[in-house]
C-alpha positions, 0 to 999 in steps of 0.5 A: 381305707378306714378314715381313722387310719389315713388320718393317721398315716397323714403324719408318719414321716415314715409313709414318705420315705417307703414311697421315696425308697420305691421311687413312688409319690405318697399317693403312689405308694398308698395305691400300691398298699390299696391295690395289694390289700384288695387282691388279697381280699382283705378288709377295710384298714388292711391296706393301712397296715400294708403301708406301715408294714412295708414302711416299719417292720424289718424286711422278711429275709428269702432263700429262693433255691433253684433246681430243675427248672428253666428259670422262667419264674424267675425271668417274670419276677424279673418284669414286674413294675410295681415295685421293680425288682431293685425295689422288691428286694432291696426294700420289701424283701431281703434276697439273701441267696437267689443264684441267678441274681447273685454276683457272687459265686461258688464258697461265698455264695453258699457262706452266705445262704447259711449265715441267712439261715442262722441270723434269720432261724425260724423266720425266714421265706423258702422259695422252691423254683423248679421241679426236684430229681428224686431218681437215683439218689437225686444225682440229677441236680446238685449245687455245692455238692448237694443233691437238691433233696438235701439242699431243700430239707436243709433249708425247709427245717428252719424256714417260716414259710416255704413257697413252690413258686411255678409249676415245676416246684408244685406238682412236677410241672414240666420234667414230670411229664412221661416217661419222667427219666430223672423222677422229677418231683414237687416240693411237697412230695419231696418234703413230705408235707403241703407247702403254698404252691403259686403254680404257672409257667410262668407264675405272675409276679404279683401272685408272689409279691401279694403272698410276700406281703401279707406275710411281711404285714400279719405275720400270715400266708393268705387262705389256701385251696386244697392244693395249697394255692392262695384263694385270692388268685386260684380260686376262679376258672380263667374261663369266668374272666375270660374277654373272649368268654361273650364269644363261646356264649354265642358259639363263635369259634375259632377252628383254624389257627389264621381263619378269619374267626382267629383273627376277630378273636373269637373263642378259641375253645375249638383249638383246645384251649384248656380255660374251662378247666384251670383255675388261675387269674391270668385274665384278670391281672395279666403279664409285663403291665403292658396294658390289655391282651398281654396273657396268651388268650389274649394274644391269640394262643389257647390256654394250655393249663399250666397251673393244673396237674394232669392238663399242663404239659400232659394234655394235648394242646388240641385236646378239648377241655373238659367243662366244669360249667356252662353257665356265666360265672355270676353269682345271682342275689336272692330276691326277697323283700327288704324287711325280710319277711319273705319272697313277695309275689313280683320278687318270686316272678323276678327270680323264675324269670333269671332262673328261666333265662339261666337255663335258657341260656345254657340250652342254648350254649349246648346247642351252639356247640354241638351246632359249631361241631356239626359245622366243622364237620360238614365243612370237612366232609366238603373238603374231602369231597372236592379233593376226591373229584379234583383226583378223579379228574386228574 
């Protein structure tokens, strides 16, 4: 935090009341602000105007619509901790319709999504959970007598912002799978335009809240892929950050769910972990603030792409990934002389050294797995065989 800024938060009353709002201390609070700022890769400062946003400014108000989904995006949101989700919506974000978490029901319930929209016109957040039924008109999913295709259109005209929250609203997600009986489709395709997309089954909490809150503070949606994710949690390969990651580069392999390579944690790329391929931040920042391990390589489950189409829900679970890269995702420095003149002799030796190794080592990555391979085939072709004689002596 810039020195001028905390200077200047040391006397605003209103810092103390957000943080005892959110049943945090002052320093818990402005870690919080810190924690949110740096996750968006925001600059110096930014964690200040966080703080005075969230203390100051007039809560975004969210319609979060429900369609064809399992409710599992809302289930995580549900879990998180910093805030808790009394304090998200009652002093970050104004939940103004959300069908799971409303006590009301039925007339009331849709009176009070469209007094939200016409108080709020123009600036409030859509939330799109679930994929939406397109066959057949769209009779597969209504609510109060619409079908979902009219109920987003409505909603989506005078929003702000509109968010596909989990897979299901970003690319179809699950329904989508073949043969796709009721046409479920994502938000985007259903609207006709690119919406942010936080794709995952589900999604992490904080993905959302950190999107929530950079539009609460600027008044902007953070910096978006092609797909429409945010950058700062989809833009790195879970197969970068991985724990297990040492292993692969070693080619220790788990083969067998159970094996004694299982149970010490080895990679699980052999039982089709789909890592390699699927960008997200899972290894990073985790589930359920439960400490390390809690996202499902970590407990010992393969990665099954969830937040990429065409491998979610689509590519078998058993079926290998393909690689995007070989090589440890480290950004090397050039190496050149301080005052910029050029590389000196040692600084080029240094660099064809890295690079020999970077090569090196990814030789030798490919060898491990095609020796991994040749392993497991081997130790299959000795099973067949003792099975063979155990028949021929019987």
């Amino acid at each position: 935090m810039a020195k001028q800024d905390l200077m200047l938060l040391e006397s605003d009353e209103r810092i103390d009341a957000a943080a005892t709002r959110l049943s945090m201390t002052r320093r818990e609070f402005l870690q919080f602000c810190a924690v949110l700022a740096t996750t968006l890769g925001l600059p110096q400062g930014a964690d200040a105007a966080i703080a005075q946003a969230v203390a100051t400014k007039k809560r975004p108000s969210v319609i979060w619509l429900h369609f064809q989904e399992c409710t599992g995006c809302t289930e995580s949101l549900l879990r998180a901790e910093h805030p808790t989700l009394e304090k998200l919506i009652l002093d970050v974000i104004s939940l103004d319709y959300h069908e799971t978490l409303f006590a009301a029901a039925g007339h009331q319930v849709e009176a009070a999504r469209l007094q939200a929209m016409a108080e709020n016109k123009g600036k409030y957040v859509l939330v799109v959970e679930g994929a939406i039924p397109t066959k057949d008109g769209g009779i597969y999913c209504k609510i109060g007598g619409k079908t979902a295709i009219e109920l987003l259109k409505e909603c989506a005209a005078d929003a702000a912002a509109v968010i596909a929250i989990g897979s299901c609203a970003s690319w179809g997600g699950m329904p989508s799978t073949d043969p796709n009986p009721t046409g479920a489709s994502s938000a985007s395709q259903v609207l006709g335009k690119p919406v942010l997309t936080i794709p995952g089954c589900p999604p992490n909490p904080y993905n959302f809240l950190s999107t929530v809150v950079q539009f609460l503070t600027f008044g902007t949606l953070p910096e978006l892929d092609h797909l429409g994710r945010p950058k700062f949690a989809y833009s790195r390969l879970i197969h970068e950050n991985c724990e297990r990651r040492p292993h692969f580069d070693a080619g220790r392999f788990a083969l067998e769910f159970g094996d004694d390579a299982h149970r010490h944690g080895f990679c699980l790329y052999k039982l089709g972990c789909k890592g390699p391929e699927t960008y997200a931040n899972c290894p990073t920042i985790q589930f359920g603030d439960m400490g390390a391990g809690t996202w499902p390589v970590g407990c010992g489950h393969p990665c099954i792409g969830c937040t990429e189409q065409g491998i979610g829900f689509q590519k078998p679970i058993h079926a290998l990934a393909k690689m995007k890269n070989i090589q440890p995702g480290v950004f090397l420095p050039g190496v050149v002389e301080q005052k910029g003149v050029g590389a000196t002799l040692g600084s080029a030796a240094v660099l064809a050294a890295v690079a020999g190794v970077a090569i090196g080592a990814g030789a030798k990555l490919t060898k491990n797995l095609g020796l991994s391979h040749a392993a497991e085939e081997m130790e299959r072709a000795k099973k067949a065989g003792q099975t063979s004689n155990e028949s021929a002596e019987v």
